[in-house]
N, C-alpha and C positions, 0 to 999 in steps of 0.2 A: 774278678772283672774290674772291677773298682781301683784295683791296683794298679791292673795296666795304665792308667788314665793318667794317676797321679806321680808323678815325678818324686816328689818329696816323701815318699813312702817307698819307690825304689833306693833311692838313696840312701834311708835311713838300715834297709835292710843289707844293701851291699856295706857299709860301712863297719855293719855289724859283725856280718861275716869275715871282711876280710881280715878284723882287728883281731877275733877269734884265729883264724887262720894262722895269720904272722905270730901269734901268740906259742902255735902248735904246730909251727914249721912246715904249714901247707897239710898236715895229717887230719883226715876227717876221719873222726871214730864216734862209738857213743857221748864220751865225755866231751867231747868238740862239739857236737851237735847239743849236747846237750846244754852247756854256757851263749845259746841262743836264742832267747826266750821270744824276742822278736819273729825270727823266721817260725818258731811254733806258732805263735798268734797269725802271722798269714796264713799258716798253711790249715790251720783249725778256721778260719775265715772264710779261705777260699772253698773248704770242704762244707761250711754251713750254707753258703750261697750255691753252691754248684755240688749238691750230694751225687755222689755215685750211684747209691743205692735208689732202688724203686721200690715205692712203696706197694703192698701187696694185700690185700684181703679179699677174704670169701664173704659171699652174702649167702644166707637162706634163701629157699623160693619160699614166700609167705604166706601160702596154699597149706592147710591142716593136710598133713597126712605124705605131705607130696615129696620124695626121696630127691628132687629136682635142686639141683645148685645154682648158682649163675656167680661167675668172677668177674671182680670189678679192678680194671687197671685205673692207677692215678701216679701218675709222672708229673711231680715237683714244678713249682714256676721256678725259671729263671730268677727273674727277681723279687720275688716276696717270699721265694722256699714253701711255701704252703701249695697243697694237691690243690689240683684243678679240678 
């Protein structure tokens, strides 16, 4: 999110890229990807601000005796990453 905004953080990342690239004559493989420690830090950034996953748990019904469930959904904030 944060990324889009900033200019000087796209920059820093194509720059990155493409010095790797000319480096490996346009070949992206693991070892390419991997002498990119910048585009890992976006992409581990963009995944902690904007998780894919949903978070999931079961509650007890709090009734002695009572075989009763109830599920509680909680989907991520946008921007603080913590359930709502």
């Amino acid at each position: 999110m944060e990324f889009i905004a900033k200019c000087s953080l796209q920059d820093k990342l194509y720059a990155e890229v493409k010095s790797v690239l000319d480096k490996y004559d346009g070949r992206i493989d693991h070892d390419t990807i991997g002498e990119m420690p910048y585009l890992d830090a976006c992409l581990l950034e963009d995944l902690r601000i904007c998780s894919p996953v949903v978070r999931y748990e079961r509650i007890n019904c709090s009734c002695t005796g009572c075989a009763r469930t109830s599920f509680k959904w909680e989907f991520p904030c946008r921007r603080t990453g913590s359930a709502s």
